[in-house]
C-alpha positions in Angstrom: -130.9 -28.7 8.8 -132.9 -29.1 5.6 -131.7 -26.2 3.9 -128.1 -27.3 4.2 -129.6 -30.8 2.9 -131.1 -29.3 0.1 -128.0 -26.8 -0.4 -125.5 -30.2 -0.5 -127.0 -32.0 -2.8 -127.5 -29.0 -5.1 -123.9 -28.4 -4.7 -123.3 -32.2 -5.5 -125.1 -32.2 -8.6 -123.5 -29.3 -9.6 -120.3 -30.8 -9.9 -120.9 -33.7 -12.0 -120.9 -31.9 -15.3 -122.3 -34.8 -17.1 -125.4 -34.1 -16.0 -126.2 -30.9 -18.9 -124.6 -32.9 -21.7 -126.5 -32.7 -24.0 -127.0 -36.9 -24.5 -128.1 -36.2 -20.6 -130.6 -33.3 -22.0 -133.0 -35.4 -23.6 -133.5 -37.3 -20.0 -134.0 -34.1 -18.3 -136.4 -33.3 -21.1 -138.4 -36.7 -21.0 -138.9 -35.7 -17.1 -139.7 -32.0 -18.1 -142.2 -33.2 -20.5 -144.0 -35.6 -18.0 -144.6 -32.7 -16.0 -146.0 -31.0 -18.4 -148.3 -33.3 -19.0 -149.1 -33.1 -15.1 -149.4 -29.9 -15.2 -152.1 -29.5 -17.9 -154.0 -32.1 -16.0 -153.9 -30.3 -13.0 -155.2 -27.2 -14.7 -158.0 -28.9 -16.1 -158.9 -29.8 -12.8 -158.8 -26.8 -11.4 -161.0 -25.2 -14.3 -163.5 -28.1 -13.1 -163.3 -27.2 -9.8 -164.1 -23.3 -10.0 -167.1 -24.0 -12.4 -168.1 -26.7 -9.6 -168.2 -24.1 -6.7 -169.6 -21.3 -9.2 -172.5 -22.7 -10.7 -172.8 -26.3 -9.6 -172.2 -27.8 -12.9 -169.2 -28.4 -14.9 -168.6 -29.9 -18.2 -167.7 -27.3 -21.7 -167.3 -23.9 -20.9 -170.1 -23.4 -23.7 -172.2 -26.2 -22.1 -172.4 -24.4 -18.4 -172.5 -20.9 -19.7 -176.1 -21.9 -21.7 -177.2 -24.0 -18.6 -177.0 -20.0 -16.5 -179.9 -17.5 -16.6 -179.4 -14.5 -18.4 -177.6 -12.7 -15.2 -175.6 -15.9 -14.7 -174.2 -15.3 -17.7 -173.4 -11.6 -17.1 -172.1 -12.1 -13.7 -169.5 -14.9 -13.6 -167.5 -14.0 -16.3 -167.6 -10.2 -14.7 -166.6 -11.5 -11.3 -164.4 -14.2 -12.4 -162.5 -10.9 -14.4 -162.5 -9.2 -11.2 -160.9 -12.1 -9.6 -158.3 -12.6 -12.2 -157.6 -9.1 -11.8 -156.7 -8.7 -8.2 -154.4 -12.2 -8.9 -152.4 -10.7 -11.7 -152.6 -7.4 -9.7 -151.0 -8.8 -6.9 -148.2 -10.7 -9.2 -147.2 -7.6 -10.5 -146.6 -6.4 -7.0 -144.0 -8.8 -6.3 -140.6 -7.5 -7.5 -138.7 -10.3 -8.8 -135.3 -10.2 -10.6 -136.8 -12.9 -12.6 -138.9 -13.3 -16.0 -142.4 -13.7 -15.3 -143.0 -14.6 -19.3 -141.6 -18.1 -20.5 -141.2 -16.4 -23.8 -139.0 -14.0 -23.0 -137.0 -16.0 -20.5 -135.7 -18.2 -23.0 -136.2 -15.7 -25.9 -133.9 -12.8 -24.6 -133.4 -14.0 -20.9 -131.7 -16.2 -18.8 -134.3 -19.1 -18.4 -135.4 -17.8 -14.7 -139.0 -18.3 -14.2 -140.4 -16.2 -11.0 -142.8 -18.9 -9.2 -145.1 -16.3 -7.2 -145.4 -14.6 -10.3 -146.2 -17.8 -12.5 -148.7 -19.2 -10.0 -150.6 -16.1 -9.4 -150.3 -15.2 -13.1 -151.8 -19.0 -13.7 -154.5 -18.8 -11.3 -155.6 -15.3 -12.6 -155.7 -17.2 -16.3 -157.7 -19.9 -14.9 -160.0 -17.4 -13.3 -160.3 -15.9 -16.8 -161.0 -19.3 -18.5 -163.0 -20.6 -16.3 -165.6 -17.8 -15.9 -166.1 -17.9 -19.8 -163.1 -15.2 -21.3 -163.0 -15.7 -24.8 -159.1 -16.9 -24.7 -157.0 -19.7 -25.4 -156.4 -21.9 -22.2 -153.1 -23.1 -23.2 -151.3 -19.8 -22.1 -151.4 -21.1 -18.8 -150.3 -24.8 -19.2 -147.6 -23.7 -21.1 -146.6 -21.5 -18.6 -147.1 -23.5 -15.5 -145.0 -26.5 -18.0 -142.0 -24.0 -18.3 -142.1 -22.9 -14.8 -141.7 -26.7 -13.3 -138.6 -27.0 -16.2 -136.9 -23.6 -14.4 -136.8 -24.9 -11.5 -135.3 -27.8 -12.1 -132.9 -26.2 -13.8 -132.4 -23.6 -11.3 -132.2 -26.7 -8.5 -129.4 -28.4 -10.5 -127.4 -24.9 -11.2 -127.7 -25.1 -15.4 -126.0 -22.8 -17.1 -127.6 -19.9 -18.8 -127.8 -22.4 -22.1 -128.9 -25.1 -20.8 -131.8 -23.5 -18.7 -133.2 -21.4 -22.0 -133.1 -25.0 -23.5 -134.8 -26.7 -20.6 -137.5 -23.6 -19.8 -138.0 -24.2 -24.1 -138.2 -28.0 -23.3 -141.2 -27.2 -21.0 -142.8 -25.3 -23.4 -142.9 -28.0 -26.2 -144.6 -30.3 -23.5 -147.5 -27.8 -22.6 -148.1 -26.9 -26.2 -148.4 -30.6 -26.7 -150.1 -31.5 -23.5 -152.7 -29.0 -24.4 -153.7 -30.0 -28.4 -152.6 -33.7 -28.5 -150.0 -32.4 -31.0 -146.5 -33.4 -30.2 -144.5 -32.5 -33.4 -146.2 -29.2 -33.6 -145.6 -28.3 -30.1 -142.0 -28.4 -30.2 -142.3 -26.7 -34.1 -143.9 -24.2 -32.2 -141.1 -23.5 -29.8 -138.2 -23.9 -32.3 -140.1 -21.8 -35.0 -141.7 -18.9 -32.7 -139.2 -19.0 -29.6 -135.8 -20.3 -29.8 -136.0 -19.4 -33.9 -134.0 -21.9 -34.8 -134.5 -25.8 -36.0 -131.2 -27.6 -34.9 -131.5 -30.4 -34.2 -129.1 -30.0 -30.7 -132.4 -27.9 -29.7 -135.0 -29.4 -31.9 -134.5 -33.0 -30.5 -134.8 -32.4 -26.6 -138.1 -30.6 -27.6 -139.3 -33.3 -30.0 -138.2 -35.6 -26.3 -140.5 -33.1 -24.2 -143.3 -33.0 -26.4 -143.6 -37.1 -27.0 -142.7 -37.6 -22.7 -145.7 -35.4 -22.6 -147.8 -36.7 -25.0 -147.9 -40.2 -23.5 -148.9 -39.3 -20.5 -151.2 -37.5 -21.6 -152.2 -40.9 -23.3 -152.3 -43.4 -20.1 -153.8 -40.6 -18.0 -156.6 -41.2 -20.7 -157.0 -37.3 -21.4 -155.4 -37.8 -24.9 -157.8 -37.6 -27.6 -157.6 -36.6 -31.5 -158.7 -32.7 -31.3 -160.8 -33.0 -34.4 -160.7 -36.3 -35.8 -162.0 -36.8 -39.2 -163.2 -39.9 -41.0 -162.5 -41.0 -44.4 -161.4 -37.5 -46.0 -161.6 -37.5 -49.8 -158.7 -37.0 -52.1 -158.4 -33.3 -53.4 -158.4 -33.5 -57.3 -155.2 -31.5 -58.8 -157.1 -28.3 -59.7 -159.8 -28.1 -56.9 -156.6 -27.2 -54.8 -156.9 -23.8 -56.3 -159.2 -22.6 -54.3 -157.3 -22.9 -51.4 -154.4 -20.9 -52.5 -157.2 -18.0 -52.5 -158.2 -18.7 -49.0 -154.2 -18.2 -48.0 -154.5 -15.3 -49.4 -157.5 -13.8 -47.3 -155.9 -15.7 -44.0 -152.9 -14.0 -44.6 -154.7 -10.6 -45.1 -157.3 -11.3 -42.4 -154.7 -12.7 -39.7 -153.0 -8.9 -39.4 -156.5 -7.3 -38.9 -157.3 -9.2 -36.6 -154.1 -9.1 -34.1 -154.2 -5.3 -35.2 -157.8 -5.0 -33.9 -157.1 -7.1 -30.7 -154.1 -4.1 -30.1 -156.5 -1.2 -30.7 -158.8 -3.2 -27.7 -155.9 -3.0 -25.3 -155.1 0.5 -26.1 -158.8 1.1 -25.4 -158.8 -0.5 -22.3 -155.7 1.3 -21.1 -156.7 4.5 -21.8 -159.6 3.8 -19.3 -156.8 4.1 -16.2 -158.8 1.7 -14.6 -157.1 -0.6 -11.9 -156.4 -4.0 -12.6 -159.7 -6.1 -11.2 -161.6 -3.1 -12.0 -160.0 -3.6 -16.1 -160.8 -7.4 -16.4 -164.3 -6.4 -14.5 -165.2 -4.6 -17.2 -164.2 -6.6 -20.3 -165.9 -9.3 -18.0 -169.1 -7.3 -18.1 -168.9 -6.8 -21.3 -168.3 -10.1 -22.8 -171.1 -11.3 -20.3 -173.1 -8.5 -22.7 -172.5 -11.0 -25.8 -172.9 -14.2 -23.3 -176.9 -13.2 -23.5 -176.9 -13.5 -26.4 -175.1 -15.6 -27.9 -173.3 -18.3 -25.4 -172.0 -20.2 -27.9 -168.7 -17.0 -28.0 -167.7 -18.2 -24.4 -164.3 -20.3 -23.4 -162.0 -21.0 -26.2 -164.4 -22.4 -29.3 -163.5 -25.2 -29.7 -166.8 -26.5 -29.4 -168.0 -24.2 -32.6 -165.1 -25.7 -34.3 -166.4 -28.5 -33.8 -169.7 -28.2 -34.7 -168.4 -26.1 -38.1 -166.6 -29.3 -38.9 -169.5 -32.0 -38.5 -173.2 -29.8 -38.9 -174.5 -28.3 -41.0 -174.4 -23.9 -40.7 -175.8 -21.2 -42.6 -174.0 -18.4 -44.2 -175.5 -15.9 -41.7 -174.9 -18.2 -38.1 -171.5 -18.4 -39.7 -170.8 -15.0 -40.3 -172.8 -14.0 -37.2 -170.9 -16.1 -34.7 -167.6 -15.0 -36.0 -168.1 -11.3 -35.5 -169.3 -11.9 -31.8 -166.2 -14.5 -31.5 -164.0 -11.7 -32.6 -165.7 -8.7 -30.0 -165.5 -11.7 -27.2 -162.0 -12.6 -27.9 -161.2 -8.2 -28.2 -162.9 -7.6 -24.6 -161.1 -10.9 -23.3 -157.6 -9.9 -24.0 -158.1 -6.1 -24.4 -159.0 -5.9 -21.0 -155.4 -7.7 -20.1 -156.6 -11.4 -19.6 -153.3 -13.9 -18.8 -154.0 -16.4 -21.5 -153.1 -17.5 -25.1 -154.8 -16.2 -28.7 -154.0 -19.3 -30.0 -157.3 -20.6 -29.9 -158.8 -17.9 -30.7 -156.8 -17.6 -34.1 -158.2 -21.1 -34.9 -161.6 -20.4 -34.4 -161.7 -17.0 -36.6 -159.3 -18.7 -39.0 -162.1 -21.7 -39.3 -165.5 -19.1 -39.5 -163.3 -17.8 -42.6 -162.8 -20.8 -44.2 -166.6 -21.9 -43.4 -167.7 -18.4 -45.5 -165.2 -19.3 -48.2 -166.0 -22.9 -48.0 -169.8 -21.8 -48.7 -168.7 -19.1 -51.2 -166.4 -21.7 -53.3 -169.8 -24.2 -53.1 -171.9 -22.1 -54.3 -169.3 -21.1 -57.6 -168.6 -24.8 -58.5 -170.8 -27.1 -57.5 -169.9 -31.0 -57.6 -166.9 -30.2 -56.1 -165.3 -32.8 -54.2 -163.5 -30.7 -51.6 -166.4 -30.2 -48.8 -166.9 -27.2 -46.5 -165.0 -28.8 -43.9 -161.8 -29.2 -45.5 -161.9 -25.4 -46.1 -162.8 -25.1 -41.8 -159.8 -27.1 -41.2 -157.3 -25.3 -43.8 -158.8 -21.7 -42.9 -157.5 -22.4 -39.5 -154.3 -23.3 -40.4 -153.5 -20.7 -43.0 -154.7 -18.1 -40.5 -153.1 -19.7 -37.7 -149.6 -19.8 -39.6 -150.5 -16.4 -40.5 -151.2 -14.9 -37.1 -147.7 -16.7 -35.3 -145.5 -16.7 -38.1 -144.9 -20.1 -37.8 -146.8 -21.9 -41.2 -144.6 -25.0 -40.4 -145.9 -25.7 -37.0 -149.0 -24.9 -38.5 -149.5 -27.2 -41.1 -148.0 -30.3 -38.5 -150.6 -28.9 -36.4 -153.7 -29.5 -38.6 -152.5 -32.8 -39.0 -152.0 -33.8 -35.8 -155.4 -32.8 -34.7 -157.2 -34.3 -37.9 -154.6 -37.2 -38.3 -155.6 -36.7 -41.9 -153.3 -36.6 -44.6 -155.6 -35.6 -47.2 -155.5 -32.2 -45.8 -151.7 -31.5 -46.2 -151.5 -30.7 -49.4 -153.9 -27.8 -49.6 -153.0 -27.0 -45.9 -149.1 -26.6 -47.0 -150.1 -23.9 -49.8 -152.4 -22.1 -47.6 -150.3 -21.6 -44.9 -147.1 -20.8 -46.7 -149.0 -18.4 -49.4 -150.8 -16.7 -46.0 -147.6 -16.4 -44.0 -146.1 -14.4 -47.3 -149.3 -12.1 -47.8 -149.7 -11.5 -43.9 -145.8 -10.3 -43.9 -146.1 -8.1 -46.7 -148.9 -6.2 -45.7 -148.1 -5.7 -42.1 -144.9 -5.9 -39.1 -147.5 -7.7 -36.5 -147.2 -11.1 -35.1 -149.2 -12.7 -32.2 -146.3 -12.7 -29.9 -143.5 -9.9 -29.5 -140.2 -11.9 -29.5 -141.9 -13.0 -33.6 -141.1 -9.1 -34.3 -138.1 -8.4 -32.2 -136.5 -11.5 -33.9 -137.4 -10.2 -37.4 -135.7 -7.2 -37.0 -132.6 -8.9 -35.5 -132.8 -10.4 -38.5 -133.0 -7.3 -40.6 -130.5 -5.4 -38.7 -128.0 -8.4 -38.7 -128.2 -8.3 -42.4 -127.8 -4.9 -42.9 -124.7 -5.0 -40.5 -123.3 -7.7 -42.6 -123.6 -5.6 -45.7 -122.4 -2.3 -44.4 -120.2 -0.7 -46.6 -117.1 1.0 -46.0 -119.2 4.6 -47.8 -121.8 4.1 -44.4 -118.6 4.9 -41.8 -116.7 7.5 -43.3 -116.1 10.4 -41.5 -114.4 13.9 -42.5 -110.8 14.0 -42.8 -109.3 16.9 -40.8 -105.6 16.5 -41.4 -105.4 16.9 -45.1 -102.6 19.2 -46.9 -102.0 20.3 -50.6 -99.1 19.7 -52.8 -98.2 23.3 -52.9 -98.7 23.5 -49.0 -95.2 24.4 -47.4 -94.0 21.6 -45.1 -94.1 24.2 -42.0 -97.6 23.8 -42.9 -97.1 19.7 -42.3 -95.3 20.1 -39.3 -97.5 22.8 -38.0 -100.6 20.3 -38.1 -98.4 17.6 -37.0 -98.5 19.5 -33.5 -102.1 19.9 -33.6 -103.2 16.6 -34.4 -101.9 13.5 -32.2 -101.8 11.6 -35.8 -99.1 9.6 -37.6 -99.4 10.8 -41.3 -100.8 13.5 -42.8 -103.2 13.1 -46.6 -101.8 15.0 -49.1 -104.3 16.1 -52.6 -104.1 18.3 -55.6 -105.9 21.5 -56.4 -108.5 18.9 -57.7 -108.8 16.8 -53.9 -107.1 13.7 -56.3 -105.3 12.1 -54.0 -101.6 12.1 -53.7 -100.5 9.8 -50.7 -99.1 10.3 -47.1 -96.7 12.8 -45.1 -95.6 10.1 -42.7 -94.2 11.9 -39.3 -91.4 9.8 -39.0 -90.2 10.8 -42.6 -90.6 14.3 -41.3 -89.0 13.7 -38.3 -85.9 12.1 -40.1 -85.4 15.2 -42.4 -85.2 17.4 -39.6 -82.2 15.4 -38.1 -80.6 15.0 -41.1 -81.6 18.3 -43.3 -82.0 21.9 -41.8 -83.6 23.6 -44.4 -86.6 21.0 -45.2 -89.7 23.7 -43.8 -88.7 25.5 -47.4 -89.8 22.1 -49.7 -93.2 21.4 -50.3 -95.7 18.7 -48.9 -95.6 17.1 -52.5 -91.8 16.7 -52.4 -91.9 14.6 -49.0 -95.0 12.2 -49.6 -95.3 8.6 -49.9 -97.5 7.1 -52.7 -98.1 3.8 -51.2 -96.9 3.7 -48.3 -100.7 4.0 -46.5 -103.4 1.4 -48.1 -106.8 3.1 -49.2 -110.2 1.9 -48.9 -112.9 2.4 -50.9 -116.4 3.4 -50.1 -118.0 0.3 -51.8 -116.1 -1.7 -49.9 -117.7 -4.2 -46.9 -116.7 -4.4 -43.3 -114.8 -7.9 -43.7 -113.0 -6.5 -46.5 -111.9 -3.1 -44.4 -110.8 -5.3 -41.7 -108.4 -7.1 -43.6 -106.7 -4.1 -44.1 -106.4 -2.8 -40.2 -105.9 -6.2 -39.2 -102.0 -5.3 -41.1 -102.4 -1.8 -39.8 -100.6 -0.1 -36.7 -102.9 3.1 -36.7 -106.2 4.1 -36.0 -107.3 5.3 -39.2 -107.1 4.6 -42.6 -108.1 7.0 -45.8 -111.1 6.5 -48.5 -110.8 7.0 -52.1 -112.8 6.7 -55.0 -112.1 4.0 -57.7 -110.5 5.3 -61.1 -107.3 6.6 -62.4 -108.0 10.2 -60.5 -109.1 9.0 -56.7 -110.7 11.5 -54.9 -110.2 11.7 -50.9 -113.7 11.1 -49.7 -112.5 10.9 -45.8 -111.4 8.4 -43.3 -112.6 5.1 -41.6 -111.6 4.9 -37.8 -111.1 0.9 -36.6 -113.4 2.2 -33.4 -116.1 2.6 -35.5 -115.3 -1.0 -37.6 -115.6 -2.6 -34.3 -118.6 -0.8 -33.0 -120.5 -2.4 -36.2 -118.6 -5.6 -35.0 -120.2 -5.2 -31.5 -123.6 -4.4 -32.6 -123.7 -7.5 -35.1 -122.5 -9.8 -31.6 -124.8 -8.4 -29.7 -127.6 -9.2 -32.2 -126.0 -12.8 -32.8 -126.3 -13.2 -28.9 -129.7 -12.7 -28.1 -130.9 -14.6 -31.3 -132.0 -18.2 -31.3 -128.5 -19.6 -32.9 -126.8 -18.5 -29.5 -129.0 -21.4 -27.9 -126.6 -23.7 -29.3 -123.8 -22.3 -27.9 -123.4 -25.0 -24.9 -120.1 -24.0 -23.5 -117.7 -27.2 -21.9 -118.3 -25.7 -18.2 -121.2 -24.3 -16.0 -121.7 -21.2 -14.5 -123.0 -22.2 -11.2 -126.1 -19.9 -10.6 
């Protein structure tokens, strides 16, 4: 009885169409965003909760790790890996036809979320973020954000377009939910996972992530990030310095993700199971948790501290390299959660150094250490993602600080340059796969005619008897024959109907020559510098399959033939590239395929 409920009204709402235009999109997205915002909440809570009925204290993840004895601080983040590794352990057991990464559902799939998969792979993240794992919490609230926008785009049968955009939607709000930073949430999703800034995209996301934001705001669990008072001015040519610091992010950012790779390769080569896996790099983060306790959770407590005390050189330098083992161990071992964090923290111990370095070099500087904190973490940030726009909005939406900008803006942009021409790594996958789309759509697009030519088999001389012609006329299922010189120069065609005609009409024609019977123009030619668009012009006026290449000049050589199969296989490849790219997003068509 209540399935058929449930089953009518989702057939009802199907029908009226006018609820996935896209004026109705930004609604959906306002309610997509509110949820969001719920759902951050609610993982929040639940990260309370565990720490509550592991150690009887909650508060910072630093705080409770330094309030546990020296086992304490071995133990939980080792059992809490174990935990988190039988969850995701039993989410990979469940075999779903649908994506159990929001990234790649709206990247490359159809926008179907698995919700068995997304719960357990959420409860094994807050297991990890909970017990201590050096990793970025958001992972999770985006996730569990994008997972509540599938389903109700899966409820109210979307089409494939509208649900990417909806899943994408979700995303925005959980970025914002999770930093108080609405425009750089959905910057983060147009830049890093649609890859694409229209504004028939861009604006439900921008909907999402400000829905989101203000709840966030009367829930009262809104706050500036790291709010900073009365920031000086940076005089014209003390923004120097920070072009150099964009520079080291943008070398430092690759290292980094590189060495984070090399940990998971480590790991993997281990063969260990699952709880056994996140066990270990539990164990061994709870190694540096003795030590130093200040490396657990996320950092942002260390960010803020960079920002408003006093540090040394050596606590700086010091902190970052265990930060940077923590964070390796964390993911390495295959923790479910995000490295964005992480990326912020390392990016600000870098700017702290280079802040101290810069000090030291020109004193009476106005630019203070924390101003190089806060644009290290950007510029590495932008660096690490790919994404320097989101990551400049995102400084300032933590900071609310415009002073920063301008420095911030050349950092990131002069980091995101460096870090792509040293190395092909990003922080997340579909950054990569997208690039190369990229790259292979423009190659496709510049193709020359020279790249498809292929040996032409039916090719006669001028001095060739026309038994000769009518001999490979019977061997070849082909409508003209090329005709060259001694010297390959081409001559023109041996069409078969001309053949065919002299036959009928002349008895002795097998005693003339090929050259007597040709056709000069009768076949257009190509040429090998010539680009697909151009070629197709010419087969679009074309019966056959093939047409012949020549060389340019007064003496063409016949270099081969072009087939129109092979003209539309580039054609296919270049659609198929188009369609999984971030452009295709906008293609809403006027119906829905009910799902």
């Amino acid at each position: 009885m209540i399935r058929s409920s449930v089953q009518s009204v989702r057939e009802r709402l199907a029908g009226y169409s006018w609820l996935s235009d896209l004026p109705a999109m930004l609604c959906w997205a306002a309610l997509v965003g509110a949820l969001g915002a719920f759902a951050t909440i609610a993982f929040h809570e639940g990260m309370r909760l565990v720490q509550e009925l592991a150690t009887g204290r909650s508060g910072s993840i630093v705080g409770v790790t330094r309030e546990l004895p020296w086992y304490g601080r071995l133990l939980f983040p080792m059992l809490g890996g174990v935990v988190a590794g039988a969850l995701l352990w039993a989410s990979k057991q469940l075999k779903e036809s649908t994506n159990s990464d929001y990234m790649e559902a709206v990247a490359i799939g159809d926008g179907r979320l698995s919700l068995r998969q997304g719960l357990l792979r959420s409860l094994s993240s807050l297991s990890s973020v909970a017990s201590g794992g050096s990793i970025g919490r958001e992972g999770a609230m985006v996730h569990l954000a994008s997972l509540s926008a599938s389903l109700i785009g899966r409820f109210t049968r979307f089409s494939t377009a509208r649900l990417r955009l909806l899943v994408a939607c979700g995303a925005a709000a959980g970025v914002a939910s999770a930093y108080g930073t609405p425009i750089a949430g959905a910057l983060f999703v147009a830049e890093i996972v649609l890859g694409t800034m229209g504004m028939q995209s861009l604006g439900p996301l921008l909907v999402a992530a400000a829905s989101a934001n203000i709840v966030m705001r009367l829930s009262g669990h809104y706050h500036t990030t790291y709010a900073i008072i009365d920031m000086p001015q940076i005089p014209g040519l003390e923004v120097l310095p920070f072009l150099l610091l964009g520079v080291f992010s943008g070398l430092g950012a690759p290292l980094f993700l590189k060495f984070l790779d090399f940990s998971r390769r480590q790991f993997r080569r281990t063969e260990l199971p699952l709880p056994a896996r996140l066990g270990l790099g539990g164990g061994l983060l709870g190694i540096l948790l003795i030590i130093m306790p200040e490396v657990a959770g996320n950092g942002y407590s260390v960010v803020h501290s960079l920002l408003h005390a006093s540090w040394t050189w050596y606590a700086v330098l010091t902190i970052l390299l265990f930060k940077v083992l923590a964070t390796a161990f964390t993911v390495g071992s295959g923790a479910v959660g995000g490295v964005f964090t992480p990326a912020l923290f390392v990016g600000g111990g870098l700017g702290a150094l280079f802040g101290m370095v810069v000090s030291w070099l020109w004193p009476g500087m106005t630019a203070e250490t924390y101003m190089y904190v806060l644009v290290g973490m950007g510029s590495f940030l932008g660096a690490a993602t790919s994404a320097p726009l989101m990551a400049i909005l995102m400084i300032f939406e933590m900071t609310l600080s415009y002073q920063i900008v301008l420095p911030l803006m050349l950092a990131c942009v002069i980091a995101h340059f460096v870090s792509r021409a040293v190395a092909e790594v990003a922080m997340y996958d579909v950054t990569v796969v997208r690039e190369r789309d990229a790259w292979f759509r423009y190659r496709l697009r510049h193709t020359v005619i020279q790249d498809l030519v292929r040996p032409a088999d039916t090719v006669v001389a001028t001095t060739a008897p026309v038994r000769d012609a009518l001999q490979m006329f019977l061997e070849y299922p082909v409508k003209y024959l090329y005709v060259v010189d001694e010297k390959n120069t081409y001559q023109g065609v041996i069409a078969q109907q001309d053949l065919t005609s002299l036959l009928l009409g002349q008895g002795d024609v097998q005693s003339k020559l090929a050259g007597e019977v040709l056709r000069l123009d009768f076949v257009k030619t190509l040429h090998p510098d010539m680009t697909l668009d151009q070629a197709q012009e010419y087969f679009v006026h074309f019966q056959g399959e093939r047409l012949p290449v020549v060389s340019r000049g007064d003496q063409p050589t016949l270099l081969g033939v072009v087939y129109k199969s092979s003209l539309l296989e580039k054609y296919s490849a270049l659609k198929r590239s188009f369609d999984t790219s971030g452009e295709a997003m906008l293609d809403f068509p006027a119906g829905r395929r009910l799902r």
